[in-house]
KEKE-3310 file (N, C-alpha, C; in steps of 0.2 Angstrom, whole numbers, plus 5000, padded with zeros to 4 digits):
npx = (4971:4983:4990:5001:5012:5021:5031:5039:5055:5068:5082:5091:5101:5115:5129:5144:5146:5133:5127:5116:5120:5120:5122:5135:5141:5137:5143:5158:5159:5156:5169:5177:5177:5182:5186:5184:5193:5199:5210:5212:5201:5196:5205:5208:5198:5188:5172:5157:5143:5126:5112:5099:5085:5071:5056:5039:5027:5015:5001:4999:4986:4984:4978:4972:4970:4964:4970:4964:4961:4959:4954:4946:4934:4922:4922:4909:4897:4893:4885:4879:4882:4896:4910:4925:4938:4950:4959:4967:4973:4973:4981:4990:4996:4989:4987:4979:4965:4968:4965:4954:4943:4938:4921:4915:4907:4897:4881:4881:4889:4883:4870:4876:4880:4867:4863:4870:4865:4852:4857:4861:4850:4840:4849:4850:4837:4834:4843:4834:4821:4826:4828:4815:4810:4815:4813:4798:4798:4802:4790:4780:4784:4784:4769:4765:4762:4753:4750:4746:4755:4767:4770:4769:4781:4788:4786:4789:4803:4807:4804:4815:4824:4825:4823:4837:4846:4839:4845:4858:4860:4857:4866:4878:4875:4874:4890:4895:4890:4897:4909:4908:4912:4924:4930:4939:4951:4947:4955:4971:4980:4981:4974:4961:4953:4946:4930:4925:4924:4933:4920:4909:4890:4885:4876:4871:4878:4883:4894:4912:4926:4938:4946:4960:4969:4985:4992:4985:4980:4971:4966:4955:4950:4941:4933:4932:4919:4924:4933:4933:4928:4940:4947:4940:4943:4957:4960:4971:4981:4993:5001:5008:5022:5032:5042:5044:5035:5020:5012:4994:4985:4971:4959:4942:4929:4915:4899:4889:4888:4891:4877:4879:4890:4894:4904:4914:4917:4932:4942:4954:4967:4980:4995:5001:5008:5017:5023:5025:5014:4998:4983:4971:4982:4984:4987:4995:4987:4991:4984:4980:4978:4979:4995:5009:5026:5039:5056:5071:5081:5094:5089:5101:5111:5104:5108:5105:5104:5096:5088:5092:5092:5103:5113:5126:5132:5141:5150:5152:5167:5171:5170:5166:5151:5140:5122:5108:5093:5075:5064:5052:5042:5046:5051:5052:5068:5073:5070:5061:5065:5061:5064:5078:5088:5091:5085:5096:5107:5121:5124:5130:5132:5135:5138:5147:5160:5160:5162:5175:5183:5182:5189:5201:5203:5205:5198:5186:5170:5157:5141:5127)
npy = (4905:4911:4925:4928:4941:4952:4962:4979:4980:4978:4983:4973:4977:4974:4979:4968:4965:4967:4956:4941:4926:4915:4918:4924:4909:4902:4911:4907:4894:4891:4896:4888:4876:4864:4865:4855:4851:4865:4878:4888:4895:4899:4908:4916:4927:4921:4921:4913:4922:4927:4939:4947:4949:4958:4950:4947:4935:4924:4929:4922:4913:4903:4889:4878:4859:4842:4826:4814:4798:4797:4785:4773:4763:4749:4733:4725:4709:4701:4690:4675:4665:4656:4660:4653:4658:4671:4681:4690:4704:4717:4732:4725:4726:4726:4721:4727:4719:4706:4692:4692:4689:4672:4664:4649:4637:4627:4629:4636:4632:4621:4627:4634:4623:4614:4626:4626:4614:4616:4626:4617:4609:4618:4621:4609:4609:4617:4615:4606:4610:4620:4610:4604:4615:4615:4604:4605:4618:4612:4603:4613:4620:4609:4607:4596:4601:4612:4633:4635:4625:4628:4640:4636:4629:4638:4647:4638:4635:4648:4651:4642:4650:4661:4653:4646:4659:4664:4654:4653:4668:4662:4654:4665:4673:4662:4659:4671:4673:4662:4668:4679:4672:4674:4687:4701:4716:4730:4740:4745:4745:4748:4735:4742:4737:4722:4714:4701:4686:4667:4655:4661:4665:4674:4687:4694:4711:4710:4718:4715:4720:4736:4745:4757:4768:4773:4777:4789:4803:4816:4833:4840:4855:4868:4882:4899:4908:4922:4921:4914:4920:4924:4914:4906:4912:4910:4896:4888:4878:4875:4861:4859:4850:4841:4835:4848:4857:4854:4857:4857:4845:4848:4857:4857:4865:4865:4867:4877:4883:4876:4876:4878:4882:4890:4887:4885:4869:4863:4853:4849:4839:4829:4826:4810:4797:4797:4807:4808:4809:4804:4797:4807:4817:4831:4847:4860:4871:4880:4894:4904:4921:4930:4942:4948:4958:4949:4947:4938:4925:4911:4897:4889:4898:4902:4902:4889:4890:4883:4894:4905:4913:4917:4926:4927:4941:4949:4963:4976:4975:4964:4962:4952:4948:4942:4942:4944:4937:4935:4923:4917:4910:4894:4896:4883:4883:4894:4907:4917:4932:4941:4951:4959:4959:4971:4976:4971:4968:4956:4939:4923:4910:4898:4897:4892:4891:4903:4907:4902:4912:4923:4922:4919:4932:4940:4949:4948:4942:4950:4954:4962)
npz = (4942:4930:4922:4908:4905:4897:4909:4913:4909:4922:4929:4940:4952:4965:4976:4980:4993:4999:4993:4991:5004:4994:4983:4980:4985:4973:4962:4967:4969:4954:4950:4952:4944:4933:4917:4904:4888:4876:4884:4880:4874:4883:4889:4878:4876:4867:4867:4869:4865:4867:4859:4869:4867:4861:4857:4845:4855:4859:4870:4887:4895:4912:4915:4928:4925:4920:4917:4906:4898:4881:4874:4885:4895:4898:4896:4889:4890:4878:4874:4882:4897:4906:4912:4906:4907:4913:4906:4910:4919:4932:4930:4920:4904:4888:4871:4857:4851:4856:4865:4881:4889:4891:4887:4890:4877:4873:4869:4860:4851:4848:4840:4832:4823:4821:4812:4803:4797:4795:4784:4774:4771:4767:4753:4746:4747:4735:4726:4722:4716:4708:4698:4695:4691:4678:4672:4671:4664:4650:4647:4650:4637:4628:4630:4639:4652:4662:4664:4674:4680:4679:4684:4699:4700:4696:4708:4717:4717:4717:4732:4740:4737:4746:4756:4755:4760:4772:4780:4778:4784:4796:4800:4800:4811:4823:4820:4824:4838:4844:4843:4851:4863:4866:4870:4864:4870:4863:4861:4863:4879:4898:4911:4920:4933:4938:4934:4933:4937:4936:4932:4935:4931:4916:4909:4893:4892:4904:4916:4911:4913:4914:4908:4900:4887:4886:4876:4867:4873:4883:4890:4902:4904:4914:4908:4912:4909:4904:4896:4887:4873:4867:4868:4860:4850:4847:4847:4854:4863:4876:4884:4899:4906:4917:4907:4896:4886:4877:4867:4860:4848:4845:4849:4858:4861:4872:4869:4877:4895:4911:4923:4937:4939:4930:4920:4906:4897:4892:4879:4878:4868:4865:4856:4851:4861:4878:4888:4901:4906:4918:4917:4927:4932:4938:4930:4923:4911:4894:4888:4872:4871:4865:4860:4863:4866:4873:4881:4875:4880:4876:4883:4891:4894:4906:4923:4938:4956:4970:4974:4969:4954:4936:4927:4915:4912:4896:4893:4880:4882:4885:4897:4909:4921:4934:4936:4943:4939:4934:4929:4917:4906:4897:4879:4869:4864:4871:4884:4895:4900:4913:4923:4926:4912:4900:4884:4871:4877:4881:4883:4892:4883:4889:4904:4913:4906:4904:4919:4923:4912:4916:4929:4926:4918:4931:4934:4946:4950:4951:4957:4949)
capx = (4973:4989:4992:5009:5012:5029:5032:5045:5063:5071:5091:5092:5109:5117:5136:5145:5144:5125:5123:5113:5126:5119:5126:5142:5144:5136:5150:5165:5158:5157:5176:5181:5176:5190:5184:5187:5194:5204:5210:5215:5195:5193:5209:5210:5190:5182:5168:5151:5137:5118:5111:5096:5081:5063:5052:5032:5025:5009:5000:4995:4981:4986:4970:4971:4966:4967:4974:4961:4961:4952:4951:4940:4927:4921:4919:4905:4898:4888:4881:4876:4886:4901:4916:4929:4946:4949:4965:4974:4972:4974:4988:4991:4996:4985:4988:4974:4964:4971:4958:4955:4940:4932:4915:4911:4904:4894:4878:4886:4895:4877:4866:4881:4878:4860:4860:4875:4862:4848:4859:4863:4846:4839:4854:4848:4830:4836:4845:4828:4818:4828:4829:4808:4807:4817:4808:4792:4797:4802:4785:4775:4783:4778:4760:4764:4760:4747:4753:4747:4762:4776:4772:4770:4786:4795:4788:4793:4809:4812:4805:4819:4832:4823:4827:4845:4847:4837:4849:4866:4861:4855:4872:4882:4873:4879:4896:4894:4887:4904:4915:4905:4914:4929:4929:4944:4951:4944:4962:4980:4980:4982:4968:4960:4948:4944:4924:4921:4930:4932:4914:4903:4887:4885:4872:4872:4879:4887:4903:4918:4935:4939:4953:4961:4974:4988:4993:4980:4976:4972:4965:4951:4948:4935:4937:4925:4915:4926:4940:4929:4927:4946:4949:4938:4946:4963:4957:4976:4981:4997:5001:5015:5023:5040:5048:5043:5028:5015:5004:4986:4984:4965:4955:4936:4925:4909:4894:4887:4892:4888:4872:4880:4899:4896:4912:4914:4922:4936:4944:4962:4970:4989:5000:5002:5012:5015:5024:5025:5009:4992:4974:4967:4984:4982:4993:4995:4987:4991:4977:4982:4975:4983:5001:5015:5033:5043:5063:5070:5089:5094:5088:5109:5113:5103:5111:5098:5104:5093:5082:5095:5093:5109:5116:5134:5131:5147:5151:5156:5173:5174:5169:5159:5147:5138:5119:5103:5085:5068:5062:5046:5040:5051:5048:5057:5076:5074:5066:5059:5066:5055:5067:5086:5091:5088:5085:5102:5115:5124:5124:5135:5129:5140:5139:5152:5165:5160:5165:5181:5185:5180:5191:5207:5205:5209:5192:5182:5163:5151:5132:5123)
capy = (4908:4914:4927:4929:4946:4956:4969:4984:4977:4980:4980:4971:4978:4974:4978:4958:4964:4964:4949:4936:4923:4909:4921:4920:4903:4902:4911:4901:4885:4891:4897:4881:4869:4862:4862:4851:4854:4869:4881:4895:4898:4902:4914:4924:4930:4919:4917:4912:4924:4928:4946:4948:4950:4957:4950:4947:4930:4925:4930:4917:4913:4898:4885:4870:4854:4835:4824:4809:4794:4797:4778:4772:4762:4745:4728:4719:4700:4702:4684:4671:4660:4655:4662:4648:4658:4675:4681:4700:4706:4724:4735:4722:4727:4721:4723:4729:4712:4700:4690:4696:4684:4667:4658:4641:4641:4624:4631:4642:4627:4617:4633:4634:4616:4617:4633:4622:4610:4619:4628:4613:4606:4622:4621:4601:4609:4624:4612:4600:4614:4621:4605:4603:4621:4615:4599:4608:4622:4608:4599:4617:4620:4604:4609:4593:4604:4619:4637:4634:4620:4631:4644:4635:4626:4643:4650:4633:4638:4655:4650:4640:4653:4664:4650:4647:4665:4663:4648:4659:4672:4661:4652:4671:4673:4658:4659:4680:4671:4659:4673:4681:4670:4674:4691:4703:4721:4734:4746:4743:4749:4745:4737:4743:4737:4717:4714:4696:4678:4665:4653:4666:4665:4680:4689:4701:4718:4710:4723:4712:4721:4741:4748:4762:4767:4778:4780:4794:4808:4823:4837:4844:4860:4872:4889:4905:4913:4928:4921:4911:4923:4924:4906:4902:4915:4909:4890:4889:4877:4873:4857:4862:4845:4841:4836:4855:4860:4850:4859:4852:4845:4849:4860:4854:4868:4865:4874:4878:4882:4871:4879:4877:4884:4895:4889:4880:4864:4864:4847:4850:4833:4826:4820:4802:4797:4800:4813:4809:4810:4799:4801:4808:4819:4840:4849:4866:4873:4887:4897:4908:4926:4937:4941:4952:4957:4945:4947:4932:4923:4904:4893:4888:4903:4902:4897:4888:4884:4883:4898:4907:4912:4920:4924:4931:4946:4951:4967:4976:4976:4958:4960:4945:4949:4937:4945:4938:4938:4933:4922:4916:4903:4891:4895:4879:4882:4901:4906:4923:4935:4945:4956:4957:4961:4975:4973:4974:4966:4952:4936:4920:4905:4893:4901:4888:4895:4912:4909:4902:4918:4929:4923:4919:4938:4945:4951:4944:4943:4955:4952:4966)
capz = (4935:4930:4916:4907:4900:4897:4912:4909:4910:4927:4930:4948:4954:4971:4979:4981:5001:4999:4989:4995:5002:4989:4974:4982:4984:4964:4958:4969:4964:4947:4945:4953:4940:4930:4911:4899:4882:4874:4889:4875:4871:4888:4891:4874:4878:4862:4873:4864:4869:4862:4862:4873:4861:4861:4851:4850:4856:4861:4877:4889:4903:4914:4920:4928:4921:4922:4912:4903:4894:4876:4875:4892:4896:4901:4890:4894:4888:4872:4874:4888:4897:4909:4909:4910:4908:4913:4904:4912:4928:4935:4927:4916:4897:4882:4865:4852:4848:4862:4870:4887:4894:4886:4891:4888:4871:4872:4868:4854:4846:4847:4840:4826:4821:4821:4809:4796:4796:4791:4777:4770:4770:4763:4749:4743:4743:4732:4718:4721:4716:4701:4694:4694:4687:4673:4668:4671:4657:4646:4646:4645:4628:4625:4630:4644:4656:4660:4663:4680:4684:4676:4690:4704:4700:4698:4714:4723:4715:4722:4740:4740:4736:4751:4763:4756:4760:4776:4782:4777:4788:4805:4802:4800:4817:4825:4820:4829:4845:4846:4842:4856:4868:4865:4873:4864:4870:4858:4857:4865:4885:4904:4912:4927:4934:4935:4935:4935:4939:4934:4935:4936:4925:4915:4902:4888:4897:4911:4916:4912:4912:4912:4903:4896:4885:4888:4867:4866:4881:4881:4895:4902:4908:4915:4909:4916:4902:4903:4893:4882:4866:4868:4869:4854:4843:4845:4849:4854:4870:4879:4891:4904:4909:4918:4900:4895:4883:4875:4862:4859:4842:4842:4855:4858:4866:4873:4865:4882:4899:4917:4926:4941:4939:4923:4916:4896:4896:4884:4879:4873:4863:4866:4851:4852:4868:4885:4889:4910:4911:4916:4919:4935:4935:4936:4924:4920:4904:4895:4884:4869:4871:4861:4857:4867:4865:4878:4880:4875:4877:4877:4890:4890:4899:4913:4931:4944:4962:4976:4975:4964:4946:4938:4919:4915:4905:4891:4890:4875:4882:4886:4904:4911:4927:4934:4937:4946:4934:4935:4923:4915:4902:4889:4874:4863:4866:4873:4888:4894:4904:4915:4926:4928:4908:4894:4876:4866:4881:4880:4890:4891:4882:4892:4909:4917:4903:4907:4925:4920:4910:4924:4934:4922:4918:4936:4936:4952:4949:4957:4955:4948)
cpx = (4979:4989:5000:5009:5019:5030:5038:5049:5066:5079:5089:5101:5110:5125:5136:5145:5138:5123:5121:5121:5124:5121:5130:5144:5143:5144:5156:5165:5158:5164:5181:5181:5181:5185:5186:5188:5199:5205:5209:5207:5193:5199:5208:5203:5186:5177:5159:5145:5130:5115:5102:5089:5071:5060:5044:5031:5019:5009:4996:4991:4983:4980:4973:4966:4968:4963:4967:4963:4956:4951:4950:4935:4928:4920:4915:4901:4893:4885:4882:4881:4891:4907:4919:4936:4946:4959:4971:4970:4973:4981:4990:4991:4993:4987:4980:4972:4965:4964:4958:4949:4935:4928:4918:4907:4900:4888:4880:4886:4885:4872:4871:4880:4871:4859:4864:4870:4858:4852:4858:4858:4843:4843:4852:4840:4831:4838:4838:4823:4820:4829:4821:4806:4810:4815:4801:4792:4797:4794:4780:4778:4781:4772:4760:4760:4759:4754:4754:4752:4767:4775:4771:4778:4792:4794:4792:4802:4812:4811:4809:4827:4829:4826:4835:4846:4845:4844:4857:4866:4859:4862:4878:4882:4874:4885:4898:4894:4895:4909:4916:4908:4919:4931:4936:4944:4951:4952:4966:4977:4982:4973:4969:4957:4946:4935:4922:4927:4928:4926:4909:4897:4885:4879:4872:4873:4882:4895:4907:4926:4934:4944:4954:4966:4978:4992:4991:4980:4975:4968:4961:4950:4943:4935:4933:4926:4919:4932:4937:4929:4935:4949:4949:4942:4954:4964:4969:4978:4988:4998:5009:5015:5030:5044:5047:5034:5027:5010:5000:4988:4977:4961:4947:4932:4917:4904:4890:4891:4886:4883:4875:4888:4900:4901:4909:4919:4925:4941:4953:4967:4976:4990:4999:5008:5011:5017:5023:5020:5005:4987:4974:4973:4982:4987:4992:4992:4986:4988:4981:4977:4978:4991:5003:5021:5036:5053:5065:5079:5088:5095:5094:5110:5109:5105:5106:5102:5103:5087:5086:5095:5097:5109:5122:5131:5137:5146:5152:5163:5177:5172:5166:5157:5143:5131:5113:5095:5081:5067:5056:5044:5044:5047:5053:5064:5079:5069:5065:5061:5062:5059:5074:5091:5086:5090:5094:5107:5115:5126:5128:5131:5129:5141:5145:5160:5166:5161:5171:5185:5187:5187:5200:5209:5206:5202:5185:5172:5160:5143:5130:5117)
cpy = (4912:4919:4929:4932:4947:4963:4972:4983:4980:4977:4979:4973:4978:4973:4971:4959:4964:4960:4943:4930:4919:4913:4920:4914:4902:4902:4909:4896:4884:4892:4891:4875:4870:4860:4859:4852:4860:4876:4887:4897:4902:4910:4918:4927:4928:4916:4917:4916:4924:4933:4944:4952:4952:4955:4947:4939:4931:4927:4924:4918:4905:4897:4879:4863:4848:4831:4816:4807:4795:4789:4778:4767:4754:4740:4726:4713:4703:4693:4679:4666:4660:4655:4654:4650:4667:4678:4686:4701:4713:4726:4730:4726:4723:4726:4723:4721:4706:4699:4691:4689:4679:4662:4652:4641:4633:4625:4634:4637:4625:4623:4635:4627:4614:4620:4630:4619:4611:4624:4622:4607:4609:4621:4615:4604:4614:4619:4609:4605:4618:4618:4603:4607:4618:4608:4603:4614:4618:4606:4606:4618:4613:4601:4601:4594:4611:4625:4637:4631:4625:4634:4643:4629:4632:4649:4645:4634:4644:4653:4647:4643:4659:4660:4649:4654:4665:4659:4650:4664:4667:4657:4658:4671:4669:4660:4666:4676:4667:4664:4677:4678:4671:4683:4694:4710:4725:4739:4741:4748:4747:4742:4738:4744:4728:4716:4707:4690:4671:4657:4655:4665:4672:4680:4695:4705:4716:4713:4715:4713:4728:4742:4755:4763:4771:4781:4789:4798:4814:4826:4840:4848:4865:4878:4893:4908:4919:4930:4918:4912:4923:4917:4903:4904:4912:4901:4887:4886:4874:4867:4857:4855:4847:4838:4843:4855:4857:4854:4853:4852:4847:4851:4860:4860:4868:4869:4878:4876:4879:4880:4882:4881:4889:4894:4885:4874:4863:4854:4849:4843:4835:4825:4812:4801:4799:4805:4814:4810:4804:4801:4801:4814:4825:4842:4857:4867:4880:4892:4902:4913:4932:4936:4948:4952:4953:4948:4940:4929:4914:4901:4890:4893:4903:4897:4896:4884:4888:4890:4905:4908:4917:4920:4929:4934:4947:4958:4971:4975:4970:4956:4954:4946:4944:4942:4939:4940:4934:4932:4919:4908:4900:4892:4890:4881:4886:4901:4914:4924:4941:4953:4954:4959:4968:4973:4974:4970:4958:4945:4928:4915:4899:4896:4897:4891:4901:4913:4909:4908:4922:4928:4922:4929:4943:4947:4948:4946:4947:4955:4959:4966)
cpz = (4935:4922:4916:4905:4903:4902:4909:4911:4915:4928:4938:4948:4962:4971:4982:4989:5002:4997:4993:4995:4997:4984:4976:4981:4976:4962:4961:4966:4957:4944:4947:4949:4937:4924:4907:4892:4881:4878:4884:4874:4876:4891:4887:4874:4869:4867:4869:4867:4863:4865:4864:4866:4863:4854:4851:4849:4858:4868:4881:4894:4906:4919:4924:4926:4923:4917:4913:4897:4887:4874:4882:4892:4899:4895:4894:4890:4884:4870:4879:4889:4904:4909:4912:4911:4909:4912:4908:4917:4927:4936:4924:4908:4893:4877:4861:4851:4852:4866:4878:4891:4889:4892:4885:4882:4868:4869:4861:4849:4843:4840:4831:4822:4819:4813:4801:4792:4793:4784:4771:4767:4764:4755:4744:4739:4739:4725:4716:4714:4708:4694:4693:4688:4679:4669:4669:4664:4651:4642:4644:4638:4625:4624:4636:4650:4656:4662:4671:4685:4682:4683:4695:4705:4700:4705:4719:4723:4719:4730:4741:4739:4743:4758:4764:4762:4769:4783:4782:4783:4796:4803:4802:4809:4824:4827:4824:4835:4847:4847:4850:4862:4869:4867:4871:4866:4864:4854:4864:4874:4891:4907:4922:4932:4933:4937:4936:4934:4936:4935:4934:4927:4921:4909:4898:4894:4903:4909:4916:4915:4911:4912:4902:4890:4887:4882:4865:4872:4877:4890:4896:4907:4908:4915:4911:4908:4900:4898:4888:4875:4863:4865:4860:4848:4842:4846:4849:4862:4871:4883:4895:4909:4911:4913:4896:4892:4879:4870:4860:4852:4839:4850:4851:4864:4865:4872:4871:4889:4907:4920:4932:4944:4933:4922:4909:4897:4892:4886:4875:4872:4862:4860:4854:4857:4873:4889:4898:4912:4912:4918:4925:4936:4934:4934:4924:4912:4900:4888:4881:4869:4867:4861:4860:4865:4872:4875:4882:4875:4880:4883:4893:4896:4905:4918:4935:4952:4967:4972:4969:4957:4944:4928:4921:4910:4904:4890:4882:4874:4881:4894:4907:4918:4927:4937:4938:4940:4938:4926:4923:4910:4897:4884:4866:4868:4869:4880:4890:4900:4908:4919:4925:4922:4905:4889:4871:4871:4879:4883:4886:4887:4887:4898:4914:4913:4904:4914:4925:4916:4915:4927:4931:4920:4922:4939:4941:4950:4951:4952:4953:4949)
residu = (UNK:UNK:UNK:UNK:UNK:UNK:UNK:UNK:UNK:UNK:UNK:UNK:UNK:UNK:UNK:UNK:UNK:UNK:UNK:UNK:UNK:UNK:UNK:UNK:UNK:UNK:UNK:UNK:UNK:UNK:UNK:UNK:UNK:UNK:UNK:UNK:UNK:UNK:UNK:UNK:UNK:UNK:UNK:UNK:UNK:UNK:UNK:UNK:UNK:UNK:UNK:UNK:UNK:UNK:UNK:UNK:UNK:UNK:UNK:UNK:UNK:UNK:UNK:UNK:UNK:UNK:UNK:UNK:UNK:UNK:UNK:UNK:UNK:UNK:UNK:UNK:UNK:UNK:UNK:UNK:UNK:UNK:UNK:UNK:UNK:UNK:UNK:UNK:UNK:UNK:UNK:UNK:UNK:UNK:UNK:UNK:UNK:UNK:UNK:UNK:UNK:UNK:UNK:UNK:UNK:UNK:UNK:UNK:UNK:UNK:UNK:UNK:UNK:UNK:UNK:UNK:UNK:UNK:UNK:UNK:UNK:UNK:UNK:UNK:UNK:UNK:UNK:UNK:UNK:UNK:UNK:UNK:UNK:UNK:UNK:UNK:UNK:UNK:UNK:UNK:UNK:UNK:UNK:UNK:UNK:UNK:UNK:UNK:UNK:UNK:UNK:UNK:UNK:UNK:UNK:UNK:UNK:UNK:UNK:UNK:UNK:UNK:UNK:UNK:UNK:UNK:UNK:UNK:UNK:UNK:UNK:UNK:UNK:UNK:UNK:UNK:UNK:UNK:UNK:UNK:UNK:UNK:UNK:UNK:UNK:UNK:UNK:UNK:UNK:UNK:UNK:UNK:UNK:UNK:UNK:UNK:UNK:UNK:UNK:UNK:UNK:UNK:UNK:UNK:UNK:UNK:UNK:UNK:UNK:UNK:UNK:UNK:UNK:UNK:UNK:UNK:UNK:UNK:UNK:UNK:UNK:UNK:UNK:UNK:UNK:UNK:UNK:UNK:UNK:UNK:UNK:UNK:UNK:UNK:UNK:UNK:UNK:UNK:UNK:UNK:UNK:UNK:UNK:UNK:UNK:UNK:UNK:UNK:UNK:UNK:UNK:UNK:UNK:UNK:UNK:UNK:UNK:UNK:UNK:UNK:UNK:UNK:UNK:UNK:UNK:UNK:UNK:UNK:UNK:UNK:UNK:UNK:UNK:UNK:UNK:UNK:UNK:UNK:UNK:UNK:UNK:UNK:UNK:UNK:UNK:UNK:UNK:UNK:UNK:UNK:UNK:UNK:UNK:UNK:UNK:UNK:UNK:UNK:UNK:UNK:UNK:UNK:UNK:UNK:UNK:UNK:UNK:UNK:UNK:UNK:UNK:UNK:UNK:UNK:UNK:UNK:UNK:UNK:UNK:UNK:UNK:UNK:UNK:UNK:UNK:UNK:UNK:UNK:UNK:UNK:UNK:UNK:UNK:UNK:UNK:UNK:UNK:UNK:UNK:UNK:UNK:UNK:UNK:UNK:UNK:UNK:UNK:UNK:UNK:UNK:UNK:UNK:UNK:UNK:UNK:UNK:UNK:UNK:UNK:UNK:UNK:UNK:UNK:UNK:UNK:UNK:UNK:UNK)
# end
């Protein structure tokens, strides 16, 4: 568990014969580039900066977590039979609806043929039956026949629209069972997992084919109770990947926590995409707890090499120093500074320009 809060602003200042050698070589290599474009911006000191700014952000707690598929699962045979063809393999892509494994659907075809039959029978006896009832009413208005013949000609009637009806559904039920052979993927994904080959006799519920998808993720993590009220009140989750930051679109916490580990499983929901990740990986994630002041300048300005972190502070005068920080979390286009500035100074945007300066101005760099 990590938490991020704002310590009190510390100037790191060191003589350039103290400096670690890798800030030396930094600023060398920096005033050696050869820039491209209008020399003049760099001489006459139009040099673009951004003022070093406090302002309040949220507070975070950092969990670890790892990264699942919200689509998953296993297909398996919803009616009897032998598979004859088995379509995608392992790490194979499917699309939503593509057929993935078919039986053999003799039985199915027969069983559907069958169920026609009896429609079609029922169907004959159902006009036979309408056409009875309708000379039978005739003849009782004309006292031909009793009260007793009408109604057993308008029951045999309706038992006849009971079987149509009967005969419609055992052929729906059919035409399900053939479909049934035909075995298609539920959503879009990878699979991964092959379960059965092709020959093999299978029944209702036999494992087929397991998949996932990689459209949908999201992250589960196990928090301690102690952060929990916290958690829920600002129900507020972060995913820290190497394309940057990933807010949850929808945080899921457990109403109850494990007997065994006192933590809450909390479920924190991706945007659509992949965003470099996949299931099984461990991610960082970062829990909203409240809200702090952070110092904040453009991710632009900072310099990274090796174990090195660097920004060119501006003077008011025009000076340009090259100076070492410690920084913290991205937040969008800015990043936070934990040591190295104070609030109100001035720093380059463009620190490769801001070397160039430096050095066209006579004034050799020294680290603070």
């Amino acid at each position: 568990m990590n938490t991020i809060s704002q310590p009190s602003p510390v100037v790191i200042r060191h003589r350039w014969r103290t400096a670690p050698i890798a800030i030396r070589i930094l600023s060398i290599a920096l005033s050696a580039v050869a820039i491209p474009g209008n020399a003049q911006d760099v001489t006459t000191g139009r040099l673009e900066t951004a003022a070093v700014v406090r302002e309040v952000a949220r507070l975070e707690r950092l969990y670890d977590g790892t990264v699942e598929a919200v689509n998953q699962g296993t297909v398996s045979a919803q009616t009897t039979g032998r598979i004859a063809e088995v379509l995608y393999d392992v790490n194979d892509y499917v699309k939503a609806g593509a057929p993935i494994v078919r039986f053999t659907d003799v039985e199915q075809q027969a069983v559907l043929g069958q169920a026609e039959a009896s429609l079609k029978e029922a169907t004959a006896r159902q006009l036979e039956a309408r056409q009875e009832y309708r000379r039978a009413s005739d003849l009782y208005v004309s006292g031909a026949v009793s009260k007793q013949g009408l109604d057993q000609a308008r029951a045999a009637r309706d038992a006849t629209v009971a079987r149509v009806k009967a005969a419609q559904s055992a052929v729906e039920s059919a035409k399900q069972g053939v479909e049934y052979t035909l075995v298609r993927a539920p959503y879009a994904g990878i699979v991964t997992e092959r379960l059965a080959e092709v020959g093999e006799s299978v029944t209702v519920g036999t494992p087929l084919m397991s998949g996932l998808s990689l459209e949908q993720l999201r992250v589960v993590v196990d928090l301690p109770q102690q952060v929990m009220t916290l958690v829920r009140a600002n129900r507020e989750a972060t995913v820290l990947t190497d394309e940057g930051r990933v807010s949850s679109t929808e945080v899921t916490i457990f109403p109850f926590a494990d007997t065994t580990t006192n933590t809450f499983r909390v479920r924190a929901n991706l945007p659509t995409g992949q965003f470099g990740l996949y299931p099984g990986m461990f991610v960082k994630v970062a829990f909203g707890i409240g809200e702090s002041e952070r110092l904040l300048i453009p991710s632009t300005a900072v310099l990274r090499r090796s174990e090195v972190t660097a920004v060119y502070v501006v003077s008011d005068t025009g000076n340009v120093r090259l100076r070492q920080v410690r920084i913290g979390n991205n937040f969008a286009d800015r990043i936070e500074v934990l040591a190295g500035l104070v609030e109100g100074e001035r720093v380059a945007v463009r620190p490769v320009l801001a070397a160039m300066q430096a050095k066209s101005s006579g004034v050799p760099d020294r680290v603070k």
